[in-house]
N, C-alpha and C positions, 0 to 999 in steps of 0.2 A: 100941821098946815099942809095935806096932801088934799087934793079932790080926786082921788080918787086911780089917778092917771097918769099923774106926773111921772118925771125920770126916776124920781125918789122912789116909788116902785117896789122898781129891781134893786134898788142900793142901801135900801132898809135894812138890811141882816133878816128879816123875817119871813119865813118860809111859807108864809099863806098870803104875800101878799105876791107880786109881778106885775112888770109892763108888758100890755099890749099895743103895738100900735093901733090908730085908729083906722086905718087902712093899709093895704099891702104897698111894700118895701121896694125902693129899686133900685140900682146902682146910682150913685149922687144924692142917695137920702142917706139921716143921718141919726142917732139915737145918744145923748151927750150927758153927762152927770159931772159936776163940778164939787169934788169931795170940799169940807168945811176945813179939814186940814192937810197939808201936803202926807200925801201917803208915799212908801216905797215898800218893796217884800215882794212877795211872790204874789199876783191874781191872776184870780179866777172869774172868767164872765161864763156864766151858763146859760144857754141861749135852749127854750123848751119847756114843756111842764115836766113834773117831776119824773109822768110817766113814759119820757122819751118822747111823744107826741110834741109839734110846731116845731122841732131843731131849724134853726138855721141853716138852710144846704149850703150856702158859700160867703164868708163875709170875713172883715178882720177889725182890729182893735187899732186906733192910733191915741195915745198917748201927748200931754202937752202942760208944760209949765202954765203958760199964760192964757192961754184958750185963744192966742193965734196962732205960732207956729206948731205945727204937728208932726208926732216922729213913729213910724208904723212900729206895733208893738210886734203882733204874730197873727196871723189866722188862725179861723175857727176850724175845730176838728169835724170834720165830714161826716164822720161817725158818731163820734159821744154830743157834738153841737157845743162843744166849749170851748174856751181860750183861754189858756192859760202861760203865764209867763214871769219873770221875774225881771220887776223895776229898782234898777239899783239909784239912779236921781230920782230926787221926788219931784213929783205932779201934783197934780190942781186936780185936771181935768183927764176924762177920759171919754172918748167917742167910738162906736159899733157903725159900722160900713159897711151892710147886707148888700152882697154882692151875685144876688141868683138871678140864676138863667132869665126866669119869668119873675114880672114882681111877687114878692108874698108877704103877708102878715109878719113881724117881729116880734117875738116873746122870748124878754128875757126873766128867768126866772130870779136869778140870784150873781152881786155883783162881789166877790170875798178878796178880802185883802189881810192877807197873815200875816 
């Protein structure tokens, strides 16, 4: 039940598909997936195509039991365009905060929860 575009996307486990936004990104937009069961462990949001190209230049990760209060997880690396951290309470919900200079496009490739 995706068209195409949804959040589900990037949170599929599948490595051909991805979210693109449909426009470029700017401080106060927001990118949100709401897992079916409380997840914890270590993720990883990869923000890019496989081959490096569309990273993320600056954004970070907030985390949230009920998808109202929200607690910052970690920012995105500069360099690789990921974000990676360990959730030791479990979430519902997790939301991306592309935070670049100029707005840009958002591609996240893959959302991994170990």
């Amino acid at each position: 039940a995706d068209a195409g575009h949804g959040p589900e996307r990037a949170a599929d486990s599948l490595e051909a598909t991805c979210y693109v936004s449909a426009g470029p990104m700017q401080r106060g937009d927001w990118w949100r997936v709401e897992f079916s069961e409380p997840v914890t462990g270590r993720i990883v949001v990869h923000s890019g195509t496989r081959d490096g190209a569309d990273r993320l230049s600056a954004g970070r990760v907030e985390v949230s039991r009920d998808g109202r209060f929200w607690n910052r997880a970690a920012p995105f690396s500069r360099t690789t365009g990921t974000c990676a951290f360990i959730q030791r309470s479990p979430i519902r919900h997790l939301r991306v905060l592309p935070e670049p200079a100029k707005p840009e496009v958002l591609t996240l490739r893959e959302v991994v929860v170990e």
